[in-house]
Structures are given as C-alpha cells and as structure tokens.
Wavefront OBJ file of the C-alpha trace (Angstrom):
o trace
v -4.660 19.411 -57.609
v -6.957 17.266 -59.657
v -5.841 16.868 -63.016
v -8.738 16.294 -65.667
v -9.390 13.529 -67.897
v -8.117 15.463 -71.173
v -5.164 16.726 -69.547
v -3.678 13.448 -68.973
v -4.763 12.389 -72.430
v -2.674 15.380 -73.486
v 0.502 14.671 -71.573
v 0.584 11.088 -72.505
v 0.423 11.920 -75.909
v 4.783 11.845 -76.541
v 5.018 8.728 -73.939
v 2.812 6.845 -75.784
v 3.446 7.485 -79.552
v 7.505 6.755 -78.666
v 6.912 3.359 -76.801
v 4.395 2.512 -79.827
v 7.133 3.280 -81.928
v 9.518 1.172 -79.713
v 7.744 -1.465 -79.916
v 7.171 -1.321 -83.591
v 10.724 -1.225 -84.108
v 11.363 -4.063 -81.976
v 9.032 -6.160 -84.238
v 6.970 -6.756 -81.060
v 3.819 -5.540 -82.685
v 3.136 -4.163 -86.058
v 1.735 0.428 -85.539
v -0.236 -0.331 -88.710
v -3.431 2.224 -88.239
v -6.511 2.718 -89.868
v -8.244 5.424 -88.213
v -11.178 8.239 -89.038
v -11.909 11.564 -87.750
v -14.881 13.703 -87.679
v -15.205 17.423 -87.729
v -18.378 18.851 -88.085
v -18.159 23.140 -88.302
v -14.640 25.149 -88.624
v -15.434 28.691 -87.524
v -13.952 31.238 -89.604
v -11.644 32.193 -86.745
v -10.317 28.677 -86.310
v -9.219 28.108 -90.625
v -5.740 28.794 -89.532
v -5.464 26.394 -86.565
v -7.542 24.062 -88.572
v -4.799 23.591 -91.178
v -2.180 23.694 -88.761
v -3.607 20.712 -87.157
v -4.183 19.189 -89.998
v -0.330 20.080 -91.043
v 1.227 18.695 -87.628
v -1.191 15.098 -88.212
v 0.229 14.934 -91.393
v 3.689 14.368 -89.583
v 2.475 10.723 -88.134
v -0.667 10.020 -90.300
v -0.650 9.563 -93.944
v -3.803 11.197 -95.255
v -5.950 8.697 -97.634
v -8.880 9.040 -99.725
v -12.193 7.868 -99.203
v -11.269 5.041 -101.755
v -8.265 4.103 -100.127
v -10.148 3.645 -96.830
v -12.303 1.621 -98.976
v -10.020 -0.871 -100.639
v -8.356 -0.972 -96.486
v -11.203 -1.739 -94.783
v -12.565 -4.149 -97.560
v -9.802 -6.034 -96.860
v -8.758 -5.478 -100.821
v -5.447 -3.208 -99.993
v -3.533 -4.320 -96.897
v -3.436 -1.764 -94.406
v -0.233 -0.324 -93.864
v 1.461 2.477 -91.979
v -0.686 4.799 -90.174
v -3.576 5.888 -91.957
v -6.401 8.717 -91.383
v -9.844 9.138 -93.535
v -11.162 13.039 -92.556
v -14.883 13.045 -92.306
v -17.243 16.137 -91.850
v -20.705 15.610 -90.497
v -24.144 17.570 -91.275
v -23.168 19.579 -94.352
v -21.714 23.229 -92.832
v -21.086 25.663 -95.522
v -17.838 26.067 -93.887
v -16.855 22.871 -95.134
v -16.547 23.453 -98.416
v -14.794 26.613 -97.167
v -12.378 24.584 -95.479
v -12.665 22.194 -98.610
v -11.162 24.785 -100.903
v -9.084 26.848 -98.673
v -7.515 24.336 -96.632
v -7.754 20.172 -97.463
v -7.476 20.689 -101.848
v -4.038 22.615 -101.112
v -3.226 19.786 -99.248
v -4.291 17.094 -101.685
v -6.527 15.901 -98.464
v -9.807 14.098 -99.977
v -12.720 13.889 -97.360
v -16.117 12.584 -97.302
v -19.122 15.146 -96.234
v -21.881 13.435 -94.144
v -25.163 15.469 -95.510
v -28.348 15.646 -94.298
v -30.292 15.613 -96.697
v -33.209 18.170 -95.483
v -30.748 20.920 -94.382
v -29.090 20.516 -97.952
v -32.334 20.825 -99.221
v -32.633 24.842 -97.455
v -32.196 27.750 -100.041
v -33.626 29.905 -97.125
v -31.398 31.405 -94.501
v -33.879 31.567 -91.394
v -35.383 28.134 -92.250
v -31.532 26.487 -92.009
v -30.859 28.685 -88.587
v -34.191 27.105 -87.579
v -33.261 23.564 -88.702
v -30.319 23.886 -86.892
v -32.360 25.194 -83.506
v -34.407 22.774 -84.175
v -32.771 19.428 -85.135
v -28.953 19.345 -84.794
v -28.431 21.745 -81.795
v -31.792 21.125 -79.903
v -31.896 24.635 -78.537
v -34.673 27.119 -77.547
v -32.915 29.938 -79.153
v -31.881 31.329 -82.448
v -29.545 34.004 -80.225
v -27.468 31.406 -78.993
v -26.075 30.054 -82.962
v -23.125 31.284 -84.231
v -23.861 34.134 -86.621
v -22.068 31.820 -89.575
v -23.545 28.954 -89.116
v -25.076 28.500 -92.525
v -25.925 24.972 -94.634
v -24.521 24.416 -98.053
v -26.935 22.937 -101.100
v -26.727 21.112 -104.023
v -24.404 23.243 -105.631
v -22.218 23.124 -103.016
v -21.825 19.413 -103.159
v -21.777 19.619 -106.592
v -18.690 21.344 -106.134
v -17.128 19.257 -103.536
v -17.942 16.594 -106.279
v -15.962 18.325 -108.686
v -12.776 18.611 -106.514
v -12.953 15.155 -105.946
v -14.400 14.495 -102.386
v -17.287 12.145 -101.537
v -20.446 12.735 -100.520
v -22.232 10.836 -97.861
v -25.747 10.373 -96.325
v -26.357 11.697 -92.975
v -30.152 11.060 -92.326
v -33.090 12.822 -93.794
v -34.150 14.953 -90.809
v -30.945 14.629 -88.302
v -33.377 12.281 -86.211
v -32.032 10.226 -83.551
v -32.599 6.761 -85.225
v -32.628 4.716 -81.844
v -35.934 6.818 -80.450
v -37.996 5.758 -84.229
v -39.826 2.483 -84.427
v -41.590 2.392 -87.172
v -40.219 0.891 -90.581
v -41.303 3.065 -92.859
v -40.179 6.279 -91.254
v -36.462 4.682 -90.460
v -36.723 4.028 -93.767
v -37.122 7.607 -95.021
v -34.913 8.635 -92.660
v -31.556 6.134 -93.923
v -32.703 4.847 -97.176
v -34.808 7.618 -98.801
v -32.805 10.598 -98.369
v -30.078 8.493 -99.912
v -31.665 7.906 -102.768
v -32.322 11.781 -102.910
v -29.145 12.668 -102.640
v -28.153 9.927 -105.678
v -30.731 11.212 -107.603
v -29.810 15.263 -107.565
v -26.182 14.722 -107.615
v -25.956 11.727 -110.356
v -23.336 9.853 -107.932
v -23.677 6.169 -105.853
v -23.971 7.001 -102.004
v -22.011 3.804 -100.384
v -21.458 5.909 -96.684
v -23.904 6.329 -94.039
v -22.688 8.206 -90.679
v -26.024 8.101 -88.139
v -26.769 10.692 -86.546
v -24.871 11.642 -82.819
v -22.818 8.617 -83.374
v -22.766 7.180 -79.805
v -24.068 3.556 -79.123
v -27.196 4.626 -77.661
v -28.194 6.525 -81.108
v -28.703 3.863 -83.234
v -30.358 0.265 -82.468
v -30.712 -3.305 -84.539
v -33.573 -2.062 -86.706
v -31.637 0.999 -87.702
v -28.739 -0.892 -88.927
v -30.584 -3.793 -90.448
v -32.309 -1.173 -92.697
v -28.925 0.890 -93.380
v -26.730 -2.493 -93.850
v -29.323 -3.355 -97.187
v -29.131 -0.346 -98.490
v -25.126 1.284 -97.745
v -22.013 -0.617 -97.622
v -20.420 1.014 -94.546
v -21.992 2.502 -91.407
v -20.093 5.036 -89.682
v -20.653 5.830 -86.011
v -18.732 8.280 -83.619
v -17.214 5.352 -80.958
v -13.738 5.587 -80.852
v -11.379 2.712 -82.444
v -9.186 1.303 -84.596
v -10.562 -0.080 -87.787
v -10.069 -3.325 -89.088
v -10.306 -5.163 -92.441
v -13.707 -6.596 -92.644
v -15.368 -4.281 -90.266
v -17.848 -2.339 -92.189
v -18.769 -0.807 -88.992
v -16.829 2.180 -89.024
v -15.528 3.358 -85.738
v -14.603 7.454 -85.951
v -12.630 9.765 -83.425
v -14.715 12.986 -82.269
v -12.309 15.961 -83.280
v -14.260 18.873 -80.940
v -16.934 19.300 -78.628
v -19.382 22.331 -78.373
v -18.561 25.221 -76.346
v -21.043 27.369 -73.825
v -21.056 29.310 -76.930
v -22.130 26.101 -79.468
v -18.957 26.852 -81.821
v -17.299 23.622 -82.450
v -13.897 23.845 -80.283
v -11.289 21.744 -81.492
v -9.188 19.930 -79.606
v -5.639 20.626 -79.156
v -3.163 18.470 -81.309
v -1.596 16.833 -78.652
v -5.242 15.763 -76.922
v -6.388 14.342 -80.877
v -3.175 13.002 -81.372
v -3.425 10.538 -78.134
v -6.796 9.599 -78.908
v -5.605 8.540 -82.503
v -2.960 6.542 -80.778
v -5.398 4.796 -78.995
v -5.300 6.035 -75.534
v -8.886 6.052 -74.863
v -9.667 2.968 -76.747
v -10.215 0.743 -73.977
v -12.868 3.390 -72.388
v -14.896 2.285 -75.296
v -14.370 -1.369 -75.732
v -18.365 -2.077 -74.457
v -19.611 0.155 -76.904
v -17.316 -1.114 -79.877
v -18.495 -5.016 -78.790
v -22.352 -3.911 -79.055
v -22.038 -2.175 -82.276
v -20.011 -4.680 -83.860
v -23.136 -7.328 -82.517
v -24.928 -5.489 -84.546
v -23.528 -7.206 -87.579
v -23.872 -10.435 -86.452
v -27.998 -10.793 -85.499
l 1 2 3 4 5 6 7 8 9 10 11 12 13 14 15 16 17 18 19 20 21 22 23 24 25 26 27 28 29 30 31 32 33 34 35 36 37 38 39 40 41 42 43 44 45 46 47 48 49 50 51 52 53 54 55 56 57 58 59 60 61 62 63 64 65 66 67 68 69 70 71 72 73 74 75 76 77 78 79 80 81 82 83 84 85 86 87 88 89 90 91 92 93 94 95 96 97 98 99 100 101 102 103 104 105 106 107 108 109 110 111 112 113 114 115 116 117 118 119 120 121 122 123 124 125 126 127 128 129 130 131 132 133 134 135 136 137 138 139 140 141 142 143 144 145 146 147 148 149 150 151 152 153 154 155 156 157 158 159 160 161 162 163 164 165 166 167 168 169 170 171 172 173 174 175 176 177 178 179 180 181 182 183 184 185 186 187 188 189 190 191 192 193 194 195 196 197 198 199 200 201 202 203 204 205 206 207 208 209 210 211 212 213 214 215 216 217 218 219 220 221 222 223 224 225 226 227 228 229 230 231 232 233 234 235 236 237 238 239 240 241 242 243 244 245 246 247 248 249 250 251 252 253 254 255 256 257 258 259 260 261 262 263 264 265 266 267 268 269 270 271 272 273 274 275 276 277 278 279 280 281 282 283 284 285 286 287 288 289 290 291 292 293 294
C-alpha cells in the first residue's frame, strides 16, 4: 500500500516533536520557533474544529501578537520558546466571525491580509463575482460556497477595535509575477495600501502577495513592496529568523472539489510547524530571500 505524502507528515508528527524536545533538553540545540500560519475562509461548519485546533496548538505554541512578531523578527525582542503569528488572507467575512467568536475569547491577536477591491464591495453579486473572477479563477458562480461573502470597511473597522491588524493584500488579487509594468505593480502593492491607510486612519507595515508561492512574485514586485512596507509575507514554508523581513508562512488548508477551505488535521499542521517539510522548500526560501539582496 502506498502511503501518501500527508500521511507520513501526520504520523511523524509525535516522533518528531519528542526528539526535538530531546534534543532541546540535552542542550544540543536550542526549539526556539518563530513561525506564521495562514488561514484564509472558516466555513460555518468548521468554527468548532477551528477553535479546537487552535486550542490543541496552543498546547506547544505560545500565541503572539502581530507586535510581538514584530519586535522578534526585528531582532528587538529575542525570540524565545515556540512562537506562532495567525494570519488570514483576502478579507472573508468569516473572519471577523471567527475574530469574535473564536480568537478574542482566546486573547489570540491576528493580522487580516485585505484586498483592497473586494473590501471595497457593498454589493453581494459583485463580491461572488470578484471571487469567480479573481481569487478562485472559476467559470462558475454554482460552484462557491453559498457563504462566501467579503467584509468592508466597517468590518475592519471593527477588527481594529478589538485590537487586530490590518494588512494589505493587493489591489485586485493579481498575480504580481505575470505584471510588468511599474505603474500598475504599483497600484497593485503601493496604492491600495495607501487606500486602506487612508479609510481606516491606521499605518499598513504588512504586505502578504498574492498565492504566496515563489513563482507569484518576482524582483520588481518586491523592490516596489520593500520601499513602501516593512515586511513581505509569502506562503513558502519556514522558520523565521531575526532580520528576515521576508516572512515565510505555513499554508493551514487547501481547497476541496467543493472550493471550501479544508483544514488540515492537527497532527498534519502540527508537523509542518515542526519543520518536517522544511527542507522540501529550502530552493524556494534561498530565491526569495535573494530577493533582498539585488
């Protein structure tokens, strides 16, 4: 029987977090972590095994806010102990759902990744469409989830309120690797920035582009985005470092047949926080890191 990929990340999961510790305890190595993870959409049906995940990571991962991750990364606070920054991409109204119901309960501070077009939608059809149309790249509106829905300002607003931080996420959702021209990159990572500054009265310091693997973003992207944000968040898989303001992130779910966001089971996130798949993504960690130094 052929055992898949995700299986074996799943049963190595215990092995690997009790040799870590091991090791840690032997003062071989230090299991200091500074690691991120993206969601994107909780389905309503999924709110109680989100917070149960969230529950059984708080168990090995001390939950930090975005400021903490901040002063880590900056080098300004050393990091210490094992340390996870929640991140939600695109700007679901299910995350401030999730927001209110399940991370404020927790004390669990997160930054949402909003693009600043679908925030923009007061129009229920037009955000199904900009979904179709931009973040799902689908033919039809049958295949969404019937809650699928954007927040707005207000929404944000609120998120503001209960003390999470807001992030840019592209003006359009446009793949920043396939646009050459200055002035549209620049409306795309600098503009709809400034947008979101302006309506919201806050300082926008994060930028996540868009589909987060290597091949989505290119040396003209990140030139323009390193003037203008100081950190750059991506979707490779890694550890984070002090003076790396090239964040790496851990993917949380993948889309089913279906396009609802499944999330992966505890055990499968847990051994990719522990590093498991790290080395699968070593290439891609070494370009986007060049990045910095051109």
């Amino acid at each position: 029987m052929i055992i898949s990929k995700s299986e074996v990340l799943k049963r190595i999961y215990y092995p690997l977090k009790i040799t870590k510790n091991i090791i840690e305890l032997l003062g071989i190595a230090s299991n200091d972590s500074l690691r991120v993870l993206i969601y994107h959409d909780i389905a309503p049906y999924d709110y109680d095994s989100f917070e149960k995940q969230l529950r059984w990571l708080s168990r090995s991962w001390n939950f930090i806010t975005p400021e903490q991750f901040s002063a880590m990364v900056s080098g300004h606070e050393k990091i210490k102990g094992r340390n996870l920054l929640i991140t939600f991409d695109d700007g679901f109204l299910s995350n401030r759902i999730v927001a209110e119901k399940i991370l404020n309960p927790m004390r669990i501070k997160a930054i949402f990744f909003c693009i600043s077009d679908f925030i923009s939608i007061y129009n229920e059809r037009e955000a199904k469409q900009f979904i179709k149309d931009r973040i799902c790249l689908v033919k039809s509106f049958e295949k969404l989830p019937i809650h699928w829905k954007n927040m707005n300002w207000d929404d944000l607003s609120a998120l503001l309120e209960q003390g999470h931080t807001i992030g840019a996420h592209t003006k359009s959702h446009a793949r920043l690797s396939t646009i050459s021209d200055t002035e549209e990159l620049k409306s795309e990572i600098v503009y709809s920035a400034d947008l979101i500054e302006k309506k919201l009265g806050i300082e926008i310091e994060h930028f996540a582009y868009t589909f987060g693997d290597i091949n989505s973003i290119n040396q003209q992207a990140i030139d323009i985005a390193r003037i203008r944000f100081r950190y750059i968040y991506s979707g490779i898989r890694g550890l984070n470092r002090a003076g790396n303001y090239g964040i790496y992130r851990d993917t949380s779910a993948e889309q089913d047949s279906k396009l609802n966001y499944y999330v992966y089971s505890n055990h499968l996130i847990g051994s990719f926080l522990e590093g498991a798949a790290d080395v699968l993504y070593n290439t891609k960690r070494k370009k986007f890191l060049n990045f910095y130094k051109s």
